[in-house]
C-alpha positions as CSV (number, residue, x, y, z in Angstrom):
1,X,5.9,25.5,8.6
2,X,8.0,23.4,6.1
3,X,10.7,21.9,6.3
4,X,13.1,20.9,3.6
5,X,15.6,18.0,3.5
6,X,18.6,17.0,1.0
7,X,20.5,14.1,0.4
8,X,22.5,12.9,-2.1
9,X,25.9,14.6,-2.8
10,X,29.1,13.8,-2.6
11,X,32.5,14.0,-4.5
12,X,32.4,12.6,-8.1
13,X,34.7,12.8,-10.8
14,X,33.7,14.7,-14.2
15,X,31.5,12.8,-16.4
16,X,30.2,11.1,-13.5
17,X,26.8,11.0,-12.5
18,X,24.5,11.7,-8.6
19,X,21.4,12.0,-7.6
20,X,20.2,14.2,-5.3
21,X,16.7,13.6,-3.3
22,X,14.8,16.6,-1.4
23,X,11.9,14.9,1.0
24,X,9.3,18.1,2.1
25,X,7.0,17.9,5.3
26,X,5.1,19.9,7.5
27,X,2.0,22.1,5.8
28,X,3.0,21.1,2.2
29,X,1.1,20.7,-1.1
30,X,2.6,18.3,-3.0
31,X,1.8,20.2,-6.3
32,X,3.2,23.2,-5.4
33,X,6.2,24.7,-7.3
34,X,9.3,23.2,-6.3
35,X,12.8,23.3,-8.1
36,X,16.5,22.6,-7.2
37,X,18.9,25.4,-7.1
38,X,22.8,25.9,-6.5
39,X,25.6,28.1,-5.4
40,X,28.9,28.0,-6.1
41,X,32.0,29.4,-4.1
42,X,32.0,33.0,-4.9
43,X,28.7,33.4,-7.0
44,X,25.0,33.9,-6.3
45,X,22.7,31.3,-6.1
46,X,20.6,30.4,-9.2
47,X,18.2,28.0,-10.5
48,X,19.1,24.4,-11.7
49,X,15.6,23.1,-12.9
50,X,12.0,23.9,-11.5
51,X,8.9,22.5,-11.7
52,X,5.4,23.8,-11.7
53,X,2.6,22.5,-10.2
54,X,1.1,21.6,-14.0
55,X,4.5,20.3,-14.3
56,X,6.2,22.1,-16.4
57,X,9.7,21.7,-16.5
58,X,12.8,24.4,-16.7
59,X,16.2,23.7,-16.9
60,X,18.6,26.2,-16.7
61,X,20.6,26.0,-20.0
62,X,23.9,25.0,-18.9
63,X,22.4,21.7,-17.3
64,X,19.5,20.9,-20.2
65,X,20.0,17.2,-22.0
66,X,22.3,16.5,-18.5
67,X,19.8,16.8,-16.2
68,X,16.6,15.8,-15.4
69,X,14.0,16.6,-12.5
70,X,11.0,14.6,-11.4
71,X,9.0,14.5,-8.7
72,X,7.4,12.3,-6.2
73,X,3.6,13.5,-5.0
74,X,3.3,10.9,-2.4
75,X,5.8,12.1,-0.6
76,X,6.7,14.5,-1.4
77,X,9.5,14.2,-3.2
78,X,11.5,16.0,-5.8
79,X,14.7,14.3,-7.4
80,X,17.6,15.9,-9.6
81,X,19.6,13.2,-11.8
82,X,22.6,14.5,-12.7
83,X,24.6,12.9,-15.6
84,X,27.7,13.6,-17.3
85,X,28.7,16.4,-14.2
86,X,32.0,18.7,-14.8
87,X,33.7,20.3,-12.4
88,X,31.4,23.8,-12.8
89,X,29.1,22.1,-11.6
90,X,30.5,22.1,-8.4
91,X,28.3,23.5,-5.1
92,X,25.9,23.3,-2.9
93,X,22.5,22.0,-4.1
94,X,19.6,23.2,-2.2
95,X,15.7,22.6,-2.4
96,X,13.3,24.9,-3.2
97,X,9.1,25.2,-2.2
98,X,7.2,28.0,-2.9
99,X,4.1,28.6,-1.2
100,X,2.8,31.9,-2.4
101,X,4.4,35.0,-1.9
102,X,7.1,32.6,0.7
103,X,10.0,30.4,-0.6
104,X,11.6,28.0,1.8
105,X,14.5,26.4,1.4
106,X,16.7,23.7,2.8
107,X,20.2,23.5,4.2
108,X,21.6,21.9,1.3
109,X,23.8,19.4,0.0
110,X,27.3,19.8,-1.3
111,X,28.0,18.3,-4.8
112,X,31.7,18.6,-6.0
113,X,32.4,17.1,-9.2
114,X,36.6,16.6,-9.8
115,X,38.6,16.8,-13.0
């Protein structure tokens, strides 16, 4: 099993800046592919920025040059620094590990960024 935990949101005006921590236990590789991904009232979920166990990076385009992932193989630990937010960027943040063919995901974290 793993399990997935977020931190880090909160309510921040537009041009602001968070950042959001996921810490992963249980039967975890710490290289694995993990990413951040959100969902806004009314919309799907979709991906903010993943990376892959060689540690390549993608951003989804409406967050590149704003946003920035890294990750923590000690812990492990994946961060998403969030700079210069706008109120689209508004939702709940959740963590993402992939383990073969399974994803698992957290409960996520709100982020609401105000005009």
């Amino acid at each position: 099993q793993v399990q997935l935990v977020e931190s880090g949101g909160g309510l921040v005006q537009a041009g602001g800046s968070l950042r959001l921590l996921c810490g992963a236990s249980g039967n975890i590789f710490s290289a694995n592919t993990m990413g951040w991904y959100r969902q806004a009232p009314g919309k799907q979920r979709e991906v903010v920025a993943v990376i892959e166990p060689d540690d390549k990076i993608t951003y989804a385009q409406s967050v590149r040059s704003r946003f920035t992932i890294s990750r923590n193989y000690a812990g492990p630990t994946v961060h998403l620094d969030m700079n210069d937010l706008r109120p689209d960027d508004t939702g709940i943040y959740f963590c993402n590990y992939v383990a073969g063919m399974k994803d698992y995901w957290g409960q996520g974290t709100q982020v609401t960024v105000s005009y």
